[in-house]
mmCIF file of the N, C-alpha and C atoms, coordinates in Angstrom:
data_MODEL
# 
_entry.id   MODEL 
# 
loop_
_atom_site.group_PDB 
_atom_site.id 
_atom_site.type_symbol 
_atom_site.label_atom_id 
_atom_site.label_alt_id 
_atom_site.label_comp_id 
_atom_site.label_asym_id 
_atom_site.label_entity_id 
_atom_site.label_seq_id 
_atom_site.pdbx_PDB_ins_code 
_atom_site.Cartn_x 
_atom_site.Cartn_y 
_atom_site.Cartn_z 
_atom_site.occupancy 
_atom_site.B_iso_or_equiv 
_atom_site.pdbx_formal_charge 
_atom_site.auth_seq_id 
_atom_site.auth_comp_id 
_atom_site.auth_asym_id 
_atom_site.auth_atom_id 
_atom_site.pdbx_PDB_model_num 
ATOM 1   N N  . UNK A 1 1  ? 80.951  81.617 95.226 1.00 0.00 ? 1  UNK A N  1 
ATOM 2   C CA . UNK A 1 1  ? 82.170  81.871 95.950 1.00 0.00 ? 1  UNK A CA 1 
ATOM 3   C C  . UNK A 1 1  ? 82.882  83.043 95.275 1.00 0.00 ? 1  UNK A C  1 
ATOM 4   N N  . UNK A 1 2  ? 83.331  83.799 96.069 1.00 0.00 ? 2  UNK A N  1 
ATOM 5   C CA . UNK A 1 2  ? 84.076  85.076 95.810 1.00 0.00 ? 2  UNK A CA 1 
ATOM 6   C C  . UNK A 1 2  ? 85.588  85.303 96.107 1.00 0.00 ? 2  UNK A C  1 
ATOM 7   N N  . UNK A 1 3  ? 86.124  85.236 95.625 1.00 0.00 ? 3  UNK A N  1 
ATOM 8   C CA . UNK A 1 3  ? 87.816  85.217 96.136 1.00 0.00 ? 3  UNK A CA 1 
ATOM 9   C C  . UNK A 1 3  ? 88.930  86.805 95.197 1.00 0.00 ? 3  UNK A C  1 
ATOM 10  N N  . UNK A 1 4  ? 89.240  87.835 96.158 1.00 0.00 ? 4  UNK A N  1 
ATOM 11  C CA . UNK A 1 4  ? 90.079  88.433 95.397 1.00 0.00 ? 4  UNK A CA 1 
ATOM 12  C C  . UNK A 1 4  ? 89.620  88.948 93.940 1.00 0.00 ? 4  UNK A C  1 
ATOM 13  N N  . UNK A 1 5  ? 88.335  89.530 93.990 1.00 0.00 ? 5  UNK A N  1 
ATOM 14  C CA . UNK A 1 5  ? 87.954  90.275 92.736 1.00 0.00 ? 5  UNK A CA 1 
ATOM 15  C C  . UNK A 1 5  ? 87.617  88.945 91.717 1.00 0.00 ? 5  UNK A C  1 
ATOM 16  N N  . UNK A 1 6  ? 87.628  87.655 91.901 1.00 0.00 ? 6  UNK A N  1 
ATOM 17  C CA . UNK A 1 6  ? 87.440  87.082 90.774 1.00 0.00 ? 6  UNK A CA 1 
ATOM 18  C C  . UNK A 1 6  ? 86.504  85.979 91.368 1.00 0.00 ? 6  UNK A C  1 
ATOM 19  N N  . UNK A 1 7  ? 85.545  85.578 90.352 1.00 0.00 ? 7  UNK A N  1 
ATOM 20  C CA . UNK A 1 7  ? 84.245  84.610 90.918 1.00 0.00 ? 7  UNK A CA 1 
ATOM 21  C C  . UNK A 1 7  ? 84.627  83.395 90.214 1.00 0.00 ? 7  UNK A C  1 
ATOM 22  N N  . UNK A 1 8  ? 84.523  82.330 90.766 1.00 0.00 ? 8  UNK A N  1 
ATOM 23  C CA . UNK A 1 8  ? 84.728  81.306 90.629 1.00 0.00 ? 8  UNK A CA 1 
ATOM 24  C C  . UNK A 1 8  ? 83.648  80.080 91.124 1.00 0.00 ? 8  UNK A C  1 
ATOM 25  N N  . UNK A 1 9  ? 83.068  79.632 90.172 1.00 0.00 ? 9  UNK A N  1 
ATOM 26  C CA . UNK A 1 9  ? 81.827  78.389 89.918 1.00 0.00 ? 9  UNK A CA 1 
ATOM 27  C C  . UNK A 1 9  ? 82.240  76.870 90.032 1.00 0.00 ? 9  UNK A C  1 
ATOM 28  N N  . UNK A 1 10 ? 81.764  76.255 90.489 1.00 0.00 ? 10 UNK A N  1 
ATOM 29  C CA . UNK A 1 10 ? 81.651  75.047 90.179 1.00 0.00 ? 10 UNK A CA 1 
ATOM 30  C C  . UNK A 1 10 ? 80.764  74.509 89.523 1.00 0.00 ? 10 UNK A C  1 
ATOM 31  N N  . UNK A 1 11 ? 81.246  73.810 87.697 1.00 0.00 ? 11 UNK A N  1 
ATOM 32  C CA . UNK A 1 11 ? 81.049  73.015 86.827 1.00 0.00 ? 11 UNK A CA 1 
ATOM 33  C C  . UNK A 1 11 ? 80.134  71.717 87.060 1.00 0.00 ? 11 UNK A C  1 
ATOM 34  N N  . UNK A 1 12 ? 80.899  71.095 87.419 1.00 0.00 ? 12 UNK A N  1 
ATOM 35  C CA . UNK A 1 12 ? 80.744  69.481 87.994 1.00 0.00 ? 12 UNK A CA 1 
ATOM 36  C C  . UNK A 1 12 ? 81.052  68.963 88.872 1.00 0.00 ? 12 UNK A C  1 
ATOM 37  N N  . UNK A 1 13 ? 81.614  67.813 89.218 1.00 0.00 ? 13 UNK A N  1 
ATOM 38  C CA . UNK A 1 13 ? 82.287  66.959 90.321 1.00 0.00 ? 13 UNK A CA 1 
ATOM 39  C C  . UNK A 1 13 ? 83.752  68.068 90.912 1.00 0.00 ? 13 UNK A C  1 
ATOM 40  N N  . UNK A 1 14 ? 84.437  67.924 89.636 1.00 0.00 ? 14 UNK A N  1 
ATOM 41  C CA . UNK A 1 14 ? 85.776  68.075 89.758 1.00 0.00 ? 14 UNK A CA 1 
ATOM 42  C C  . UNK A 1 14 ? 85.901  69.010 88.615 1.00 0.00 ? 14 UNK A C  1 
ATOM 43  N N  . UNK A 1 15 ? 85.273  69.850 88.083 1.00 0.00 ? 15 UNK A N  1 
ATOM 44  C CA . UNK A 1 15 ? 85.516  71.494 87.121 1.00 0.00 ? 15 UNK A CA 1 
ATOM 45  C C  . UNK A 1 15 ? 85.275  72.624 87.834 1.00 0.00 ? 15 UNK A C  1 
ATOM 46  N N  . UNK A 1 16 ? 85.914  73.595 87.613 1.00 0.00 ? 16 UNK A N  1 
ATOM 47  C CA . UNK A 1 16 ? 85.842  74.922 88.100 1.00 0.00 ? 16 UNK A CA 1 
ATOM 48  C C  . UNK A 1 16 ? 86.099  75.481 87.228 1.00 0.00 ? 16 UNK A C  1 
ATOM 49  N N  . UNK A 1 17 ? 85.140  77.119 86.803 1.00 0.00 ? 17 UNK A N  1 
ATOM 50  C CA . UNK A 1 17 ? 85.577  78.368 85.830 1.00 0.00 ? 17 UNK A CA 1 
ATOM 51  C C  . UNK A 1 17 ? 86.021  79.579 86.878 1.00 0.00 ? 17 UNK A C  1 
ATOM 52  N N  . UNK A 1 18 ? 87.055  79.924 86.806 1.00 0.00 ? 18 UNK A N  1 
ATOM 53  C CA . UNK A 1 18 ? 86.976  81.584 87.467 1.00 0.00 ? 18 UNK A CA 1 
ATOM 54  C C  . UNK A 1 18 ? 87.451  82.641 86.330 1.00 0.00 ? 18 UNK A C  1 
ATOM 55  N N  . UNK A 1 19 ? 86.589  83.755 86.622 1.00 0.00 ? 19 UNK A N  1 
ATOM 56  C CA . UNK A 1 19 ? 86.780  84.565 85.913 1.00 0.00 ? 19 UNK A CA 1 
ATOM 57  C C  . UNK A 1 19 ? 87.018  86.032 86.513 1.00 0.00 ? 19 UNK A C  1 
ATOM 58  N N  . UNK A 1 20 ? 87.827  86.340 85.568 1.00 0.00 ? 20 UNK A N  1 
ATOM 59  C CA . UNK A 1 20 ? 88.773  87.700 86.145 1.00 0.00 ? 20 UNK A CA 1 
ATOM 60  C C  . UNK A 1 20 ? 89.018  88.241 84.698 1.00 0.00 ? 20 UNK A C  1 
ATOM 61  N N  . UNK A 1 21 ? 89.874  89.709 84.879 1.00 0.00 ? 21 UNK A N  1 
ATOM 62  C CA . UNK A 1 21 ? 90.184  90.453 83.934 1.00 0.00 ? 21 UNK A CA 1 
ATOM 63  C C  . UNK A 1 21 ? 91.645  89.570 83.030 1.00 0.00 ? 21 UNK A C  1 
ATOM 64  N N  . UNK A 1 22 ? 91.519  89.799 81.742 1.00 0.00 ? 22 UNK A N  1 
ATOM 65  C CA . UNK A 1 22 ? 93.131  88.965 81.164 1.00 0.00 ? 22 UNK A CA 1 
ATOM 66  C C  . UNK A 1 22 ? 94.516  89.038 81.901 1.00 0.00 ? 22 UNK A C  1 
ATOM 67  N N  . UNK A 1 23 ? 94.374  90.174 82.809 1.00 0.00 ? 23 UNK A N  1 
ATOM 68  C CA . UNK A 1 23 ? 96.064  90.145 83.407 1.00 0.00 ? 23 UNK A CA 1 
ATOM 69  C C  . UNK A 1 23 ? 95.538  89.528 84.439 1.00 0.00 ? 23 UNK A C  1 
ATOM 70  N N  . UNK A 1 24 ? 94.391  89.349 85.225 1.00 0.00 ? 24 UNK A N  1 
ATOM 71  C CA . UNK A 1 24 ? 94.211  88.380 85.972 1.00 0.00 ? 24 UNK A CA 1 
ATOM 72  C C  . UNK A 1 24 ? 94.373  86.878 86.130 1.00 0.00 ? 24 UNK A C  1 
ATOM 73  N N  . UNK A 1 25 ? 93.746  87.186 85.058 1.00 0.00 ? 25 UNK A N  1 
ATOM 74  C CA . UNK A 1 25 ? 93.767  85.018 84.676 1.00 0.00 ? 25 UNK A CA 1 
ATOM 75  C C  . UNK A 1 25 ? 95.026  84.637 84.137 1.00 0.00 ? 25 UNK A C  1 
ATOM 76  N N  . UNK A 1 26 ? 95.866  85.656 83.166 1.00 0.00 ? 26 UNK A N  1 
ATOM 77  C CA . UNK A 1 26 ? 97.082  85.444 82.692 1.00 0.00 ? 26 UNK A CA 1 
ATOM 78  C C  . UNK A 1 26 ? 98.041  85.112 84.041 1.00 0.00 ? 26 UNK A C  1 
ATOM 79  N N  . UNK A 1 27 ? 98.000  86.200 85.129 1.00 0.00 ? 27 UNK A N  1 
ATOM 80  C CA . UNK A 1 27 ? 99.083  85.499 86.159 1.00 0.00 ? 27 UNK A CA 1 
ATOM 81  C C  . UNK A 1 27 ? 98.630  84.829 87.395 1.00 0.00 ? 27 UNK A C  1 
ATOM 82  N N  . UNK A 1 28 ? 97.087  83.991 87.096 1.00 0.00 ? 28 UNK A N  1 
ATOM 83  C CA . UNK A 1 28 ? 97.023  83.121 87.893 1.00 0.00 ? 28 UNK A CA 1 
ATOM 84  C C  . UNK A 1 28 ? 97.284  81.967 87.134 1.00 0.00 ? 28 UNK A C  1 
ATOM 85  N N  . UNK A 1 29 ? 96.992  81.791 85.995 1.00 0.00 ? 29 UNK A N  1 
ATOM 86  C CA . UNK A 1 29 ? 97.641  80.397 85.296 1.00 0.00 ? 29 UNK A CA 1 
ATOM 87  C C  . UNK A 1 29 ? 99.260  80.518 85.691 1.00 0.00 ? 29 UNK A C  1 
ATOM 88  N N  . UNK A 1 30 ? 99.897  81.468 85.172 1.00 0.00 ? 30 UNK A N  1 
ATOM 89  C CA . UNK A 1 30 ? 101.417 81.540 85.089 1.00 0.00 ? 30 UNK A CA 1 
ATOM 90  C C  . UNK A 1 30 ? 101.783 81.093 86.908 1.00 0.00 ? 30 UNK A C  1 
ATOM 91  N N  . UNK A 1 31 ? 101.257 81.680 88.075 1.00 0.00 ? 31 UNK A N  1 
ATOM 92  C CA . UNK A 1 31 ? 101.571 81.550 88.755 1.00 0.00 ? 31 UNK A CA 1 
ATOM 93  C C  . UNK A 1 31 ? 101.430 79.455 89.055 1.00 0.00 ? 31 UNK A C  1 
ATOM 94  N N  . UNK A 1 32 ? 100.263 79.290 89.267 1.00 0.00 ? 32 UNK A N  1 
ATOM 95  C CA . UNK A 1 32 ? 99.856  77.448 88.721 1.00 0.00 ? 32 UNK A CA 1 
ATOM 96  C C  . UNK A 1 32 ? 100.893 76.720 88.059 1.00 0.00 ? 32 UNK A C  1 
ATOM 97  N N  . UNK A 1 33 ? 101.286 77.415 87.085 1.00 0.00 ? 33 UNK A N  1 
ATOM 98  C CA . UNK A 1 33 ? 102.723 76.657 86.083 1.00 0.00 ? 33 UNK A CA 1 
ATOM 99  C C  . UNK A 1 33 ? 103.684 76.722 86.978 1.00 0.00 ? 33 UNK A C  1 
ATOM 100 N N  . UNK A 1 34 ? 104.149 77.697 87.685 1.00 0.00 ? 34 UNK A N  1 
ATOM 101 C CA . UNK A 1 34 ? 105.313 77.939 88.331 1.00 0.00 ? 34 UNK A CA 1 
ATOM 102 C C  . UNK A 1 34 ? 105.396 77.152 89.873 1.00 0.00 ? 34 UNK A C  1 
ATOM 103 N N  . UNK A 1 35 ? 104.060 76.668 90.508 1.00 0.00 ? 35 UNK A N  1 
ATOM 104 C CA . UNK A 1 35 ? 103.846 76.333 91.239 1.00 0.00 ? 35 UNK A CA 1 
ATOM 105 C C  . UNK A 1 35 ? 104.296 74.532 91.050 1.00 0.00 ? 35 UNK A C  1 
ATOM 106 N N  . UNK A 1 36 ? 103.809 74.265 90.040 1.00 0.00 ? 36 UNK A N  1 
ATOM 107 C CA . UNK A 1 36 ? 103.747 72.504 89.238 1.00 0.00 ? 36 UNK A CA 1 
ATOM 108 C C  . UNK A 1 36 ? 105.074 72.751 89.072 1.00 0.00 ? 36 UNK A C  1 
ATOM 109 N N  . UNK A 1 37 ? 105.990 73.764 88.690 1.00 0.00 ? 37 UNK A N  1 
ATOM 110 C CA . UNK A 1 37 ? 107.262 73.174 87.942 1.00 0.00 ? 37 UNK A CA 1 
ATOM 111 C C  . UNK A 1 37 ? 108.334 73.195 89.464 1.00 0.00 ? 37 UNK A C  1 
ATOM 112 N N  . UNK A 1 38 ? 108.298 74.031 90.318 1.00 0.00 ? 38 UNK A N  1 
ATOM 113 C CA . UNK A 1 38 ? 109.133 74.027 91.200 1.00 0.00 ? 38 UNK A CA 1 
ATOM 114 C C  . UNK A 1 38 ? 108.719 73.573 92.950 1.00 0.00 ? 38 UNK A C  1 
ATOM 115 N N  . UNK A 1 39 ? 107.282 72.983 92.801 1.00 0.00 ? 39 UNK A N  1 
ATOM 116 C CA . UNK A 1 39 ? 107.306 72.416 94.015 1.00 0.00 ? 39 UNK A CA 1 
ATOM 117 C C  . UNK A 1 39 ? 106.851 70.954 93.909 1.00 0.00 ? 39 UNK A C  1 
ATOM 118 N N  . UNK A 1 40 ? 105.873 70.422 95.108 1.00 0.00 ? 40 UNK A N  1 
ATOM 119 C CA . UNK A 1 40 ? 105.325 69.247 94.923 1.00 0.00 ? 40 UNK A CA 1 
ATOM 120 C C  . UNK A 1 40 ? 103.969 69.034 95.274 1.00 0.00 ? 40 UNK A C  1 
ATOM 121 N N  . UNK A 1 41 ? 103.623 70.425 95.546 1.00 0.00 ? 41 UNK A N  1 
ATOM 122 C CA . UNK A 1 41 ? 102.731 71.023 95.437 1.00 0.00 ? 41 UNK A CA 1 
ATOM 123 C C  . UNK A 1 41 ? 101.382 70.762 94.561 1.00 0.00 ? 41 UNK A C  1 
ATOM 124 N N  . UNK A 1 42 ? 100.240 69.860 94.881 1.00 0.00 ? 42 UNK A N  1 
ATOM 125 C CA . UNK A 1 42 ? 99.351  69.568 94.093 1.00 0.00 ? 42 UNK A CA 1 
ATOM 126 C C  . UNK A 1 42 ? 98.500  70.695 93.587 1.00 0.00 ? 42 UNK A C  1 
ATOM 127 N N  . UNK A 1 43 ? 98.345  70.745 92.027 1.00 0.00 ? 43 UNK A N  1 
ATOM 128 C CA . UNK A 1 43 ? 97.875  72.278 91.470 1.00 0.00 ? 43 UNK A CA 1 
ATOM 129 C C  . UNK A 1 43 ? 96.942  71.504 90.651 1.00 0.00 ? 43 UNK A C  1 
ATOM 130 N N  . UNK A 1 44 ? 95.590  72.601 90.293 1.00 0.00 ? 44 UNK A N  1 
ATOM 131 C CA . UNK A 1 44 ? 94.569  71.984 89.805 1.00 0.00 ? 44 UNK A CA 1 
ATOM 132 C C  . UNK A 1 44 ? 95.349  72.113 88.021 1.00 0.00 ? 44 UNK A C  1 
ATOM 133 N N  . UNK A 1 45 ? 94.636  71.046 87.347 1.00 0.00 ? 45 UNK A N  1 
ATOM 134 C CA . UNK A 1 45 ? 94.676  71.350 85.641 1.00 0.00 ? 45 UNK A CA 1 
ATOM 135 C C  . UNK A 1 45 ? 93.936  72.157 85.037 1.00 0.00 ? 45 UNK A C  1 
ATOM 136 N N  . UNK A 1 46 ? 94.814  73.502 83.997 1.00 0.00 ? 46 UNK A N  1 
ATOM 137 C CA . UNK A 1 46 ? 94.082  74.128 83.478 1.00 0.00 ? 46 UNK A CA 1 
ATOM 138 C C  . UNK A 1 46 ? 93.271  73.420 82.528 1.00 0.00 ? 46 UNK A C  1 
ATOM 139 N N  . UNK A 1 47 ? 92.040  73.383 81.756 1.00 0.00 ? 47 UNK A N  1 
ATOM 140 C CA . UNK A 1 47 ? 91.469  73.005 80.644 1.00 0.00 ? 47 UNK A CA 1 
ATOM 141 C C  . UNK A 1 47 ? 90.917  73.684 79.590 1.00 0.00 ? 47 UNK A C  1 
ATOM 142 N N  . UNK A 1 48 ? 90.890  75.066 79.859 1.00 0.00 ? 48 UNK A N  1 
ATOM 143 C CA . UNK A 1 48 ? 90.773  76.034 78.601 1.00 0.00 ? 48 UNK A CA 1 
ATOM 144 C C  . UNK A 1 48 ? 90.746  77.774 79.040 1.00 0.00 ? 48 UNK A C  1 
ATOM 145 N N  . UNK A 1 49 ? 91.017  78.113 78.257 1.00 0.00 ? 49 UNK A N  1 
ATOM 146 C CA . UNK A 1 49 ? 91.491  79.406 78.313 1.00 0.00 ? 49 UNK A CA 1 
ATOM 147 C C  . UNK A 1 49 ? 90.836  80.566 77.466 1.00 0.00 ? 49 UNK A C  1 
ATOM 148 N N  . UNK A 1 50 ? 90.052  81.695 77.776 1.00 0.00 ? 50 UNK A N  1 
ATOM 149 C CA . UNK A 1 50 ? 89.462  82.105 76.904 1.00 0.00 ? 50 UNK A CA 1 
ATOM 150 C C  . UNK A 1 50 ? 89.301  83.615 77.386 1.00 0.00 ? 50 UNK A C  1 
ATOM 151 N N  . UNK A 1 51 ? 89.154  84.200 76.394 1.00 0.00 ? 51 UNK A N  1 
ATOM 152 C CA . UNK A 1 51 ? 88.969  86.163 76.439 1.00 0.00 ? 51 UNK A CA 1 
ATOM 153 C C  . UNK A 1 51 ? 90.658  86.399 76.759 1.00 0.00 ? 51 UNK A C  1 
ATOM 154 N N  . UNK A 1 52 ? 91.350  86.019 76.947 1.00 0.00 ? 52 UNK A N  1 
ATOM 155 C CA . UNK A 1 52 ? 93.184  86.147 77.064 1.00 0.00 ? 52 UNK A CA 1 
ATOM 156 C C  . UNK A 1 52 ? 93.538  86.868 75.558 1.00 0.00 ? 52 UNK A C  1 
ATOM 157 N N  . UNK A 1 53 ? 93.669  87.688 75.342 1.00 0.00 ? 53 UNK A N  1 
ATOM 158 C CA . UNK A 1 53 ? 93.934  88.392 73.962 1.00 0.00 ? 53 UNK A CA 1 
ATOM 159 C C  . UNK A 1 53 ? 94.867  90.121 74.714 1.00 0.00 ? 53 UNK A C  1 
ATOM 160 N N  . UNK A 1 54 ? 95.683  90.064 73.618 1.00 0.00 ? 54 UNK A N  1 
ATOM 161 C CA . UNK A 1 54 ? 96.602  91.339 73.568 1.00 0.00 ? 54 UNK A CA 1 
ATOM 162 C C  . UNK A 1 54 ? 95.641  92.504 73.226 1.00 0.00 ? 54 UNK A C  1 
ATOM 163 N N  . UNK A 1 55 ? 94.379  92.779 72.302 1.00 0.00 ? 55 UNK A N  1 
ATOM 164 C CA . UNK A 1 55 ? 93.254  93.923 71.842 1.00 0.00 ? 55 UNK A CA 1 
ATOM 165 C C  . UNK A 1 55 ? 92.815  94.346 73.306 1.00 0.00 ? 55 UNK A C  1 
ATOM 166 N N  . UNK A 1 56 ? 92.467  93.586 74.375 1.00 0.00 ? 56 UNK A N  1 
ATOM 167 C CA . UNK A 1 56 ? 91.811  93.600 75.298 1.00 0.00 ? 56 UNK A CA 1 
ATOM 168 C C  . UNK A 1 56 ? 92.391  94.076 76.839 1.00 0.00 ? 56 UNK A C  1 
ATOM 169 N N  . UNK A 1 57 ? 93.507  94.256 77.352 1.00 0.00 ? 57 UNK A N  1 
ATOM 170 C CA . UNK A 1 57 ? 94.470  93.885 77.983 1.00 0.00 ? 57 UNK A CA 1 
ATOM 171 C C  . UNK A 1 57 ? 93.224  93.687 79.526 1.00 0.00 ? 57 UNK A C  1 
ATOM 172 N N  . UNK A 1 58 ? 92.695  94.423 79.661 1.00 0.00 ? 58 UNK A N  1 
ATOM 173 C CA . UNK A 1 58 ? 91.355  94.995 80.928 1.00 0.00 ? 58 UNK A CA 1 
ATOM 174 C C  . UNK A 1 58 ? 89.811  93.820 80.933 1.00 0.00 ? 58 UNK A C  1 
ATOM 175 N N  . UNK A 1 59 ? 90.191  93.207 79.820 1.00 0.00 ? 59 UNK A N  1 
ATOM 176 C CA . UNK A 1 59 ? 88.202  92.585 79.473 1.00 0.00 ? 59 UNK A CA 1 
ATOM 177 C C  . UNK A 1 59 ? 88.010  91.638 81.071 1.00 0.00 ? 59 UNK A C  1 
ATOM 178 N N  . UNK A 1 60 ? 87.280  92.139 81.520 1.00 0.00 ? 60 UNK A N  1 
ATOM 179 C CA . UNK A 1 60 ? 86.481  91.554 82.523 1.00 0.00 ? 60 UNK A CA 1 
ATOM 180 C C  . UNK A 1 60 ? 85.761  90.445 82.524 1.00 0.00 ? 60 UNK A C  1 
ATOM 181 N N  . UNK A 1 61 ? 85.559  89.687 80.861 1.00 0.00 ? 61 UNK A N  1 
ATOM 182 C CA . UNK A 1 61 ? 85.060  88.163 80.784 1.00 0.00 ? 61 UNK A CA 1 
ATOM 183 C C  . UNK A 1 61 ? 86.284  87.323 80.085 1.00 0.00 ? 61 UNK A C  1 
ATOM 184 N N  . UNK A 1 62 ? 87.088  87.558 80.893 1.00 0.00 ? 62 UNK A N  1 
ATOM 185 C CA . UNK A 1 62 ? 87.728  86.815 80.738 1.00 0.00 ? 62 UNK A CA 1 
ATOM 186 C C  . UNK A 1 62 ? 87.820  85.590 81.645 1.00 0.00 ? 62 UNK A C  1 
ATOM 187 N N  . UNK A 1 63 ? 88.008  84.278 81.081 1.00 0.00 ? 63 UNK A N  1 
ATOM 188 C CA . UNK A 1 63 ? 87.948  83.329 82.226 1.00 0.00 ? 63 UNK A CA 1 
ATOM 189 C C  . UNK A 1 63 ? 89.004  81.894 81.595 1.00 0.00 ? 63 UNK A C  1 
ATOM 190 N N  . UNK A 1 64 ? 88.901  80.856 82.862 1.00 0.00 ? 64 UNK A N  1 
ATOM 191 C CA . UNK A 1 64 ? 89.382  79.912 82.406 1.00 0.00 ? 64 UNK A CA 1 
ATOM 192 C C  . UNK A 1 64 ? 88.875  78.677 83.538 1.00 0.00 ? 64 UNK A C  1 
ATOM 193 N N  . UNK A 1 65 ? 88.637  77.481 82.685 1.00 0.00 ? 65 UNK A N  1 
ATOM 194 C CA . UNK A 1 65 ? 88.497  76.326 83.391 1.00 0.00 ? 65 UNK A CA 1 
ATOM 195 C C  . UNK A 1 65 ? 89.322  75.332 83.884 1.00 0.00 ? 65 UNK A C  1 
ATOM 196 N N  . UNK A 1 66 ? 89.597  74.738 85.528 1.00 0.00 ? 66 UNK A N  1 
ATOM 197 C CA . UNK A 1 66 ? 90.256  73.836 85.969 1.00 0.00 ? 66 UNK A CA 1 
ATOM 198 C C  . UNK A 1 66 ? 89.382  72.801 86.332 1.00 0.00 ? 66 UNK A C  1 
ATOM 199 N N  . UNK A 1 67 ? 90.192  71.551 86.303 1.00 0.00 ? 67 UNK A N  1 
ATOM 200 C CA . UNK A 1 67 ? 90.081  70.678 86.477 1.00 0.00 ? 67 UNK A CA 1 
ATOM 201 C C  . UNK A 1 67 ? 90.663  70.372 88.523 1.00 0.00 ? 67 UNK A C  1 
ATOM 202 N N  . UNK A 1 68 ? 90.321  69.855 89.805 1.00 0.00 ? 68 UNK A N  1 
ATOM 203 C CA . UNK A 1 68 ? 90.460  69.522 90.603 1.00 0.00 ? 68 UNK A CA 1 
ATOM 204 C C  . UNK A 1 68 ? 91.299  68.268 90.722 1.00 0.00 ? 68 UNK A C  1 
ATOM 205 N N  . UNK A 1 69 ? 91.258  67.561 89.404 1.00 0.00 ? 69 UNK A N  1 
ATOM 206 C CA . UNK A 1 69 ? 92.798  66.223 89.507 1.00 0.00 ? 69 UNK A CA 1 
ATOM 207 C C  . UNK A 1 69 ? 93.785  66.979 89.391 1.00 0.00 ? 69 UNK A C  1 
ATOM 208 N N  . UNK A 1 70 ? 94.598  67.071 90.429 1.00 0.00 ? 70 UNK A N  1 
ATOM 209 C CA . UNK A 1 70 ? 95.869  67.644 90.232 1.00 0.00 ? 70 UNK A CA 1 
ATOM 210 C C  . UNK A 1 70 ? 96.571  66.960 89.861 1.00 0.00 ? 70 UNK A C  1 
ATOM 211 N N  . UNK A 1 71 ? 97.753  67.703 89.580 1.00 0.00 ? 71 UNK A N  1 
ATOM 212 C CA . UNK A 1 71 ? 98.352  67.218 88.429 1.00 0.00 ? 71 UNK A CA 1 
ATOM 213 C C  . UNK A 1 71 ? 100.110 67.831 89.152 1.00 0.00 ? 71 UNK A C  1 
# 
């Protein structure tokens, strides 16, 4: 599956990795947080976070894993 420049796998049952560049993944988590804090809005759980570093601002393996229990 292909969505918006960033590829996104399915793990398991209920895991997903997508991966995008660090300002990518940085304001799709941030956007997810903002989504959980001001609606009621069921949002998947992040579960790890990785290649997100200030050296890098552009790295293209950057990625992160959700969880499908929303939360």
């Amino acid at each position: 599956m292909k969505s918006s420049g960033h590829h996104v796998h399915q793990l398991g049952e209920s895991s997903y990795v997508k991966h995008g560049t660090k300002h990518e993944v940085h304001r799709e988590i941030e956007a997810m947080e903002f989504v959980r804090q001001h609606t009621s809005i069921p949002v998947p759980s992040v579960l790890e976070v990785v290649g997100v570093s200030e050296r890098n601002p552009d790295n293209p393996n950057s990625w992160f894993s959700m969880s499908t229990t929303m939360t």
